[in-house]
C-alpha positions, 0 to 999 in steps of 0.5 A: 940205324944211321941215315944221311943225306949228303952231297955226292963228292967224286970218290962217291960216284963209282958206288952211286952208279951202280943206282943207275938202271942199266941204259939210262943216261947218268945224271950231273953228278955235281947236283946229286944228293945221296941217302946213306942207311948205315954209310951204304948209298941207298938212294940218289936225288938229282937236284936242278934246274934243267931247260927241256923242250917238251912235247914237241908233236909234228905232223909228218911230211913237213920237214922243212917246216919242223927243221925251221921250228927246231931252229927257232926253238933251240934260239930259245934254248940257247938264250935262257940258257945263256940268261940262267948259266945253262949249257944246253937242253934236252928234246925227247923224241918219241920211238913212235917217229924213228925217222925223226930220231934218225934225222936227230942222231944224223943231222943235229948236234946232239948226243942222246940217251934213251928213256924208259917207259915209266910214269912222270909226276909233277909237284906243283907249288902253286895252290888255287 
């Protein structure tokens, strides 16, 4: 048994799709990591540092108040982004507002990609 870890270079990626569930968005391919058991792609690590702007709750009714927060918070976005050579964030919009998602889909210059339910973990480096 032989098992590797190797970055994902270009003739690697049509294999490496097929990790990708059907529906989620694919990953940057440029900070992706593979794990080969016997030379087969078995497994696809994503490494990097990502802007995301999470959570973000509103209280509905109040449109020209949360349009003005998401101004304001993608001048944010665009200068750490601009300070750590980042090209852009992600804002995860819940199924629960469809409307908001509309609005999203519509009136921002964004592309999106659904998520699916599942768990999130956290690694934290800092020991109390």
């Amino acid at each position: 048994m032989a098992i590797n870890i190797k970055p994902c270079d270009a003739k690697d990626i049509d294999e490496a799709r097929k990790l990708v569930p059907e529906g989620h968005a694919e990953p940057d391919w440029t900070s992706c990591w593979l794990v080969t058991d016997n030379e087969e792609i078995v497994q696809l690590l994503g490494a990097q540092i990502r802007l995301v702007v999470e959570p973000v709750y509103a209280k509905p009714g109040h449109q020209e108040a949360c349009l003005m927060g998401l101004g304001w918070i993608d001048g944010v976005m665009w200068k750490l982004g601009a300070q750590y050579g980042i090209g852009g964030y992600e804002l995860f919009i819940g199924d629960d507002h469809k409307d908001f998602q509309n609005f999203a889909r519509k009136r921002l210059p964004v592309s999106e990609g659904k998520e699916k339910i599942g768990l999130y973990y956290f690694r934290s480096f800092v020991t109390k």
